[in-house]
C-alpha positions in Angstrom: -25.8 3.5 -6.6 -22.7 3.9 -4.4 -20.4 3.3 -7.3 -21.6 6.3 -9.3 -21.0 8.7 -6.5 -17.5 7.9 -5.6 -17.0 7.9 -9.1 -18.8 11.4 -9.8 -16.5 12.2 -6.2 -13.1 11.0 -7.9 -14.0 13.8 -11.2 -14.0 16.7 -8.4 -10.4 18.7 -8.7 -8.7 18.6 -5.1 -10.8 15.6 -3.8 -8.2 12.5 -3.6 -8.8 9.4 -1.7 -8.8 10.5 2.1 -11.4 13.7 1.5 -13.8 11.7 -0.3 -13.8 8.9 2.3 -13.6 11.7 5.1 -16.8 13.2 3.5 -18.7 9.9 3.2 -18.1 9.6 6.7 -18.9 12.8 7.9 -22.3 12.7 6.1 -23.2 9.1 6.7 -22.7 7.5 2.8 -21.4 8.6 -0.6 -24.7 9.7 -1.8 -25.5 12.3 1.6 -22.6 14.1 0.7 -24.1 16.0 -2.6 -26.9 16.9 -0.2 -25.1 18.0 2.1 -25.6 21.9 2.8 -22.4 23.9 2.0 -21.2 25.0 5.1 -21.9 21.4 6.2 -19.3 20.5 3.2 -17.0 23.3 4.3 -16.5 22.2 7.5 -14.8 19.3 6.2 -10.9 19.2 6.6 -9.7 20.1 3.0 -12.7 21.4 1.4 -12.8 24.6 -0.1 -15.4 26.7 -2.2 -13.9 25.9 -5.0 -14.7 21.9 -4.5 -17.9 22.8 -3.1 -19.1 24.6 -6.1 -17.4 21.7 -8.2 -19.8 19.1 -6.6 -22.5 21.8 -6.9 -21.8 21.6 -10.9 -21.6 17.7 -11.3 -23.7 16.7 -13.6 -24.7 13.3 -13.5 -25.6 12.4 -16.8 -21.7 12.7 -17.4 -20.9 10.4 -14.9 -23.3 8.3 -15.9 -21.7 7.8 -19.6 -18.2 7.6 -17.8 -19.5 4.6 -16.3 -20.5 3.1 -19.2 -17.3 3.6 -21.2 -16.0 1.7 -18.4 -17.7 -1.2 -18.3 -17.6 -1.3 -22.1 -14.0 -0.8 -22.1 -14.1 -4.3 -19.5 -13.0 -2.1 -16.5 -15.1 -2.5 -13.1 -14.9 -0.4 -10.1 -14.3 -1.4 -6.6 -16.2 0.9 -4.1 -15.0 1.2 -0.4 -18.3 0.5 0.8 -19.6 -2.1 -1.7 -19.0 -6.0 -1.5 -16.2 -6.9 -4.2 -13.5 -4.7 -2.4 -10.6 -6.4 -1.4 -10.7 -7.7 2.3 -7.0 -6.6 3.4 -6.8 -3.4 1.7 -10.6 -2.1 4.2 -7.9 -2.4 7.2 -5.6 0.0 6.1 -6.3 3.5 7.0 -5.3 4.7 3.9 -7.6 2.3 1.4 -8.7 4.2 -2.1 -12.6 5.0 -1.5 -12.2 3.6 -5.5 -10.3 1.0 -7.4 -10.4 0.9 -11.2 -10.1 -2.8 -11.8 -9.4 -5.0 -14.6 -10.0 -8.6 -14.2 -11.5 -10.2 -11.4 -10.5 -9.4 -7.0 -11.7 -13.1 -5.6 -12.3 -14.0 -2.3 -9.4 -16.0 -2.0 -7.0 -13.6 -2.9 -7.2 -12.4 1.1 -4.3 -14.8 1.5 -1.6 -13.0 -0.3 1.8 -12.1 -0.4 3.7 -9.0 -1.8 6.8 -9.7 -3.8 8.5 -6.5 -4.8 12.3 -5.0 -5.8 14.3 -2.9 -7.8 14.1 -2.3 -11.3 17.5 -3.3 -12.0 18.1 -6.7 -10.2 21.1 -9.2 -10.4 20.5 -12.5 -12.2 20.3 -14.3 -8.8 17.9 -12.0 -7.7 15.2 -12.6 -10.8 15.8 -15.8 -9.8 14.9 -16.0 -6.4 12.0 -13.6 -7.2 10.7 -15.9 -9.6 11.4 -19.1 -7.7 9.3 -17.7 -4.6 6.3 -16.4 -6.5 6.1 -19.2 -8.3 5.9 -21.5 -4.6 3.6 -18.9 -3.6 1.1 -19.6 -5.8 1.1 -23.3 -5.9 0.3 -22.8 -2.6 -2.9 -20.7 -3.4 -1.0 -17.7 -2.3 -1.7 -15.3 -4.8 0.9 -12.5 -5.6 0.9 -8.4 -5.4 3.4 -6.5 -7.0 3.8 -3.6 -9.0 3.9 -4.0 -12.4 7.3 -2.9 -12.7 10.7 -3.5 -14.5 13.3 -6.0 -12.5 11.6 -7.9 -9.7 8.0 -6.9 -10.0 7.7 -8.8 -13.6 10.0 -11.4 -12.3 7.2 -11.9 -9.2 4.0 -12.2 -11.7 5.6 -14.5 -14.3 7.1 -16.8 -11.2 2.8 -16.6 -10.2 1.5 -17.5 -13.7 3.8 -19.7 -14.1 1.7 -21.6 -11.2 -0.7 -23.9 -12.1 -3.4 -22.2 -11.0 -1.4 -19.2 -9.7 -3.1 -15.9 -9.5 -1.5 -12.5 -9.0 -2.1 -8.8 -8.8 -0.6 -5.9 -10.4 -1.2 -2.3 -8.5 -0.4 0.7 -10.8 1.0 4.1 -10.2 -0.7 5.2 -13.3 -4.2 4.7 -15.3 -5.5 1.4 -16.7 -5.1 2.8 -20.1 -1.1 3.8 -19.3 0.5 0.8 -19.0 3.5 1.7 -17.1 6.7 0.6 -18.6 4.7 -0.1 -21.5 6.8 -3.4 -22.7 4.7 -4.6 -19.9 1.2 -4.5 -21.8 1.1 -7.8 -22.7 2.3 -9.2 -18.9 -0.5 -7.2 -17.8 -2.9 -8.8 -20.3 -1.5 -12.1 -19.0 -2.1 -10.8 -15.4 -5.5 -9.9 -15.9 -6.6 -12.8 -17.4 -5.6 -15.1 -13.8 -6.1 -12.1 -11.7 -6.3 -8.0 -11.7 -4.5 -5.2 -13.0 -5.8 -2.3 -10.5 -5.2 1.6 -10.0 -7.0 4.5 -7.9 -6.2 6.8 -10.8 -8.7 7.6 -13.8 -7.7 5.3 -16.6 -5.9 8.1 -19.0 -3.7 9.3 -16.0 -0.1 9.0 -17.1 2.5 7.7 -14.3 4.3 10.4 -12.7 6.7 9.9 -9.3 4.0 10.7 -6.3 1.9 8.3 -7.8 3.9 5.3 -8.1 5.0 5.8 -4.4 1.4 6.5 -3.6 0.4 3.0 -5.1 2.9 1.4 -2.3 0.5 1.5 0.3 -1.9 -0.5 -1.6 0.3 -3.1 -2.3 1.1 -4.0 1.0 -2.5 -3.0 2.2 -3.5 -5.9 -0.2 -1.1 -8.7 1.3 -0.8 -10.1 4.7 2.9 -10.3 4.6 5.5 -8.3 1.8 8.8 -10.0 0.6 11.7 -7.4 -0.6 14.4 -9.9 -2.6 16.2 -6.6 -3.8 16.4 -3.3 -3.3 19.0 0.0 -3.1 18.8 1.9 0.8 16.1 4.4 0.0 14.2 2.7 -2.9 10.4 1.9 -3.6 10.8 -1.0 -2.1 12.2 0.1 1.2 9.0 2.8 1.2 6.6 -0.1 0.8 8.3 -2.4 3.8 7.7 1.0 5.2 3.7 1.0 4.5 3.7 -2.9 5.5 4.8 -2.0 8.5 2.7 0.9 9.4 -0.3 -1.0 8.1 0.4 -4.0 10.5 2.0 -6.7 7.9 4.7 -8.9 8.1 7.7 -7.9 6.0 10.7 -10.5 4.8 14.0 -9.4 3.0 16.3 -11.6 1.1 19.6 -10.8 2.4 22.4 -9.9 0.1 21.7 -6.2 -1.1 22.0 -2.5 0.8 18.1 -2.2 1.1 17.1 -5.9 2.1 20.3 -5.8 4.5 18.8 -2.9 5.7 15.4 -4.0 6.8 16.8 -7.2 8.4 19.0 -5.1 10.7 15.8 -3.1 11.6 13.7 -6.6 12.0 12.3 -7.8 9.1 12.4 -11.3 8.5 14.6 -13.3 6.8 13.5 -14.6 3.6 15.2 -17.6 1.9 14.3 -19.0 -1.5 13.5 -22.3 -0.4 10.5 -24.3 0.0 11.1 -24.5 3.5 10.6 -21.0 3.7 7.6 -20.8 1.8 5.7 -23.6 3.8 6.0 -21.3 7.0 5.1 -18.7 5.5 2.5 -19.9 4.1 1.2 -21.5 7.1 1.6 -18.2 9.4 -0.4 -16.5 6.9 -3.9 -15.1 8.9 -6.1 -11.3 8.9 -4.7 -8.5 8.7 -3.9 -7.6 12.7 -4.1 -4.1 13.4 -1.7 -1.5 12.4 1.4 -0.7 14.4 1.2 2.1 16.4 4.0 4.6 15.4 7.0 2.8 17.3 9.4 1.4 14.3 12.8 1.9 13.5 13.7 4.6 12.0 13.9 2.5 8.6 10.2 2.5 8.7 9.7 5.8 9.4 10.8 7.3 6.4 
């Protein structure tokens, strides 16, 4: 079962995301890679003794009961190479080999927009954050964000306030660390016409790296990302950032230093409006290929 090898993967200290999908590769699936000989395994950017006597020492049984404190705790896992991943996020180089995943990932949540900002938003700007994921979703456009204070709560209320709006939160920390924690009950809420998800094991607490980490799958889940407020190097500028690299479209709402920002460095422009919202919804199509490194230096960063 594919599931319990990235899983057993994820418990080995030093293997994150990229080395275990590296190793899958190398060795032709999940499973080959704790047959693989060791100087097979060591030939593997990244790997070192110390991993390789870590996988040597896995025992299975372990992982097994790990998996079913999951599923009774009501948490699923997504594997990389299983059907129930998200469509957008397999394009992006960068895709978790494993998502820990409250809630349900549908098929129709391919068409989807990011709607992201700063924790400490203007009135105006709740607003328009609201307003636009709100239109997004009774458009069938489900909503990504990020779980956070300010704009990201702002974007999944404006979804479930949809009638049948769904939306999807993307942690920086585990399932069990609900990060701020006055957001426990939105992500209940979110759950419940949606998914909370994370790459990290469920008791990981949320610490800086992380929560930029989890940018990249928030645009790798979304076709286009929408900044409505942000400071010149914020979050939300590093995940216009990922869009870009990953090949999505990215909108800013004029009117702040980081969404000015990106429309002087071609992003386009968002407008709370339903106008707005019926192009974008009707431009919305697959994930095209990522950029190759060309952006402005906004991007780059």
């Amino acid at each position: 079962m594919s599931k319990l090898h990235w899983l057993a993967l994820s418990m080995v200290a030093g293997v994150g995301g990229t080395t275990a999908r590296r190793l899958a590769e190398r060795f032709g699936g999940v499973e080959a890679v704790f047959s693989a000989e060791d100087d097979e395994l060591l030939s593997v950017a990244r790997v070192t003794p110390a991993i390789v006597e870590e996988l040597r020492s896995l025992d299975f049984d372990i992982v097994e009961r790990q998996m079913d404190s999951l599923a009774a705790a009501g948490v699923s896992l997504l594997a990389i190479d299983e059907d129930g991943y998200p469509a957008n996020l397999l394009s992006a180089a960068d895709a978790p080999a494993l998502l820990y995943a409250v809630g349900d990932v549908l098929p129709e949540d391919e068409a989807a927009v990011a709607v992201v900002g700063t924790r400490e938003p203007s009135a105006p700007s709740v607003d328009a954050a609201r307003f636009l994921a709100e239109g997004l979703g009774e458009r069938g456009i489900t909503v990504i964000s990020g779980l956070a204070r300010g704009i990201d709560s702002a974007a999944h209320e404006g979804a479930l306030e949809a009638s049948s709006g769904r939306t999807i939160a993307v942690l920086g920390s585990g399932l069990n660390r609900i990060h701020p924690r006055e957001n426990a009950l939105l992500a209940e809420r979110i759950a419940e016409r949606g998914a909370v998800l994370s790459e990290l094991a469920p008791h990981v607490p949320p610490q800086g790296p992380q929560l930029m980490a989890r940018d990249r799958i928030i645009s790798g889940l979304s076709l286009a990302v929408i900044v409505v407020e942000a400071g010149e190097k914020s979050g939300s500028v590093d995940t216009a950032a990922k869009a870009r690299r990953q090949g999505r479209s990215v909108y800013a709402l004029p009117g702040s230093p980081g969404t000015d920002a990106l429309l002087r460095a071609s992003a386009g422009l968002c407008e709370a409006t339903p106008g707005f919202l019926d192009e974008l919804a009707a431009s919305l199509s697959a994930p095209p290929a990522p950029d190759a490194p060309t952006q402005l230096s906004l991007f780059d960063s």
